[in-house]
C-alpha positions as a Markdown table, in Angstrom:
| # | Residue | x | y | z |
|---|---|---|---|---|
| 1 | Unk | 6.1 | -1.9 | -5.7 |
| 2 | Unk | 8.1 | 1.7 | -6.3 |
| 3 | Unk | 5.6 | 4.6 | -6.1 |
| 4 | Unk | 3.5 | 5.1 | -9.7 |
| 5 | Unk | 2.1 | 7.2 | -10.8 |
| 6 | Unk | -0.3 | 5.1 | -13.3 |
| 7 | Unk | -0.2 | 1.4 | -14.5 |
| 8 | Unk | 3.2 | 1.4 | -16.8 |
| 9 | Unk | 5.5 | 0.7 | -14.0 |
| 10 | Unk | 7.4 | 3.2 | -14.4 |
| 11 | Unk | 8.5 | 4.6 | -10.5 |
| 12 | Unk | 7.4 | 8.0 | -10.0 |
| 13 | Unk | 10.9 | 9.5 | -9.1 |
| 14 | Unk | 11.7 | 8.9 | -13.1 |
| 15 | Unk | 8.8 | 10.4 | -14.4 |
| 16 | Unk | 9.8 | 13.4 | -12.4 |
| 17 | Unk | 13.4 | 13.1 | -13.4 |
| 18 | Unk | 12.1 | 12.9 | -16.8 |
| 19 | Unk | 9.9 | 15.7 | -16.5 |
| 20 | Unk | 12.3 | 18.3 | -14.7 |
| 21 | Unk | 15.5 | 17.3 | -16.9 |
| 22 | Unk | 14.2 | 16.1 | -20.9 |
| 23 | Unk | 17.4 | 16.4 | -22.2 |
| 24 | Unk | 19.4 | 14.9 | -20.0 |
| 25 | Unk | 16.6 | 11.9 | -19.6 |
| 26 | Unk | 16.5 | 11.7 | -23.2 |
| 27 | Unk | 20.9 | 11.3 | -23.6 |
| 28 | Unk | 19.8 | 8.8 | -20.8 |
| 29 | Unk | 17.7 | 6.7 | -23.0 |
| 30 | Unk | 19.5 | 7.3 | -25.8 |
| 31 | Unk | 23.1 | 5.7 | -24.0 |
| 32 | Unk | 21.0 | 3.1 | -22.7 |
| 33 | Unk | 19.9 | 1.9 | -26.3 |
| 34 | Unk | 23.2 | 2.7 | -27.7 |
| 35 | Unk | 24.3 | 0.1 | -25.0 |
| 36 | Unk | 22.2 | -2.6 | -25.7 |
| 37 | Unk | 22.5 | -2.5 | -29.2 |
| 38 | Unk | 26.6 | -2.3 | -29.3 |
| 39 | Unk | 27.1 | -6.1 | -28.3 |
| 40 | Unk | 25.9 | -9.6 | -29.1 |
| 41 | Unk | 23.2 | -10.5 | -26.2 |
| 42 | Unk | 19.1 | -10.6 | -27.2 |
| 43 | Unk | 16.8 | -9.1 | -25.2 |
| 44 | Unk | 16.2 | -11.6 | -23.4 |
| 45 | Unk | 20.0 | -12.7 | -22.4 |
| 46 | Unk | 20.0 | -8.7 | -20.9 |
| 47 | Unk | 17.1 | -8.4 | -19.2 |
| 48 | Unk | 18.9 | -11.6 | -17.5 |
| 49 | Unk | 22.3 | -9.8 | -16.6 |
| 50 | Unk | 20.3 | -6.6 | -15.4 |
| 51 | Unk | 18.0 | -8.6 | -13.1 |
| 52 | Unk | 21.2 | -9.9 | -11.7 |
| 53 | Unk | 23.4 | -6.5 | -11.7 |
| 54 | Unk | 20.1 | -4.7 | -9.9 |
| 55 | Unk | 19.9 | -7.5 | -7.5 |
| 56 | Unk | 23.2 | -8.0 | -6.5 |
| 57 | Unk | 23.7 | -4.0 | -6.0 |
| 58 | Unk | 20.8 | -4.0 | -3.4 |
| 59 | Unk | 18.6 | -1.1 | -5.9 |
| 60 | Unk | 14.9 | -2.7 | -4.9 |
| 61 | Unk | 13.5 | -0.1 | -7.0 |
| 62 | Unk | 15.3 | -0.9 | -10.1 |
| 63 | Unk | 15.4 | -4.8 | -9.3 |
| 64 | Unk | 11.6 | -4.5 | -9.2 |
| 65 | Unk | 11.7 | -2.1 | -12.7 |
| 66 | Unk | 14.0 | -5.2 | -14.6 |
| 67 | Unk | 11.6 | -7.9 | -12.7 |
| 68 | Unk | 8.8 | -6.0 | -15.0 |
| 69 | Unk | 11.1 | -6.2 | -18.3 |
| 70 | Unk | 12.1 | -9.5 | -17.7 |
| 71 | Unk | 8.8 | -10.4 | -18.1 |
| 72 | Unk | 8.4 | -8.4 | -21.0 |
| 73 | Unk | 11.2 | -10.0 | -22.2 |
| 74 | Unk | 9.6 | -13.4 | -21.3 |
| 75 | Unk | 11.4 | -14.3 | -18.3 |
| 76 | Unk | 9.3 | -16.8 | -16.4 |
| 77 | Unk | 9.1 | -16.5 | -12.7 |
| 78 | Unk | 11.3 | -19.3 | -12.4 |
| 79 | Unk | 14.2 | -18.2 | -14.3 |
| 80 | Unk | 13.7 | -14.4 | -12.3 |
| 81 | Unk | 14.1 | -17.4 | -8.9 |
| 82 | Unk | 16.9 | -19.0 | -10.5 |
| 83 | Unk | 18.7 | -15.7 | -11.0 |
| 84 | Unk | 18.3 | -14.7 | -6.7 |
| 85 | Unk | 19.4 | -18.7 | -6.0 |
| 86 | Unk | 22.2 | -17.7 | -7.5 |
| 87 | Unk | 22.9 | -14.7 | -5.2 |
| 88 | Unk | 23.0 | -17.6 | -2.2 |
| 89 | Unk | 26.8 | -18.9 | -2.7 |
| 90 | Unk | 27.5 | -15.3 | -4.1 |
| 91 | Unk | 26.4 | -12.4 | -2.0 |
| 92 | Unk | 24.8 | -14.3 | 0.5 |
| 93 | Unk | 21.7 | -15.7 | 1.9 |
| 94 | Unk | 20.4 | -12.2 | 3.4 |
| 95 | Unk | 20.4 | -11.2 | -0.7 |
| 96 | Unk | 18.7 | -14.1 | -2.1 |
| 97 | Unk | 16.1 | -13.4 | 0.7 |
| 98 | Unk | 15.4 | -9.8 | -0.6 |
| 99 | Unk | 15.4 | -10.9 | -4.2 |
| 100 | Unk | 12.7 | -13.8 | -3.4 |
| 101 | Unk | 10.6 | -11.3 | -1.2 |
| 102 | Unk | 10.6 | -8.9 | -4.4 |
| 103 | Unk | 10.0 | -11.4 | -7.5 |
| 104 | Unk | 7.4 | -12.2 | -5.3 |
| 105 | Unk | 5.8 | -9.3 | -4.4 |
| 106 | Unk | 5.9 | -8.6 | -7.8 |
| 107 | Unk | 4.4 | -11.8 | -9.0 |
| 108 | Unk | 1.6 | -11.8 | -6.1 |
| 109 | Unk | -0.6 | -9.5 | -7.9 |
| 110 | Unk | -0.3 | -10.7 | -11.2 |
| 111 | Unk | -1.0 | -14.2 | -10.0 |
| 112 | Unk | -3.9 | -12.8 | -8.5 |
| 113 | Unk | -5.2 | -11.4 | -11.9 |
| 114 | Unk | -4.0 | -8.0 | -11.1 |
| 115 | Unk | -1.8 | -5.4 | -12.6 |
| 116 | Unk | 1.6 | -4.9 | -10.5 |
């Protein structure tokens, strides 16, 4: 997983984005809801599309970050593999590989009874 800082997740490098630039991080959040709320998909149907749009772009950090909200969005580990399947006839199978490794490296600990 991304360098933390504590148990929320969130990768360190944010934290210190968020801590050296407040304003800008906060227009950040603030575009980001404004985003999610302008159209017609759930939570749930998003966390979905950003799983796929962070794993097809190759960001590990920020495919591991929606990984997290997917669950929280309650995204089973089997939809999360159905979404890197679907890299396969896409992007290829070098892709799908990276996204399997990650869901689960990701899912490892919690499977294990542990905090990611």
């Amino acid at each position: 997983m991304a360098n933390t800082n504590d148990n929320t997740g969130t990768p360190a490098a944010f934290k210190q984005f968020n801590t050296r630039f407040p304003q800008i991080a906060e227009r950040y959040e603030a575009l980001g809801n404004a985003v999610h709320d302008h159209g017609p998909l759930n939570d749930r149907e998003r966390a979905l599309v950003k799983l796929a749009i962070s794993g097809t772009a190759g960001l590990g950090s920020a495919f591991k970050t929606h990984i997290r909200k997917g669950r929280e969005a309650g995204i089973t580990r089997a939809e999360m593999e159905h979404v890197a399947l679907l890299f396969l006839p896409t992007i290829g199978l070098p892709a799908m590989i990276r996204a399997m490794r990650l869901i689960e490296r990701m899912y490892t600990p919690i499977d294990a009874g542990a905090k990611p």
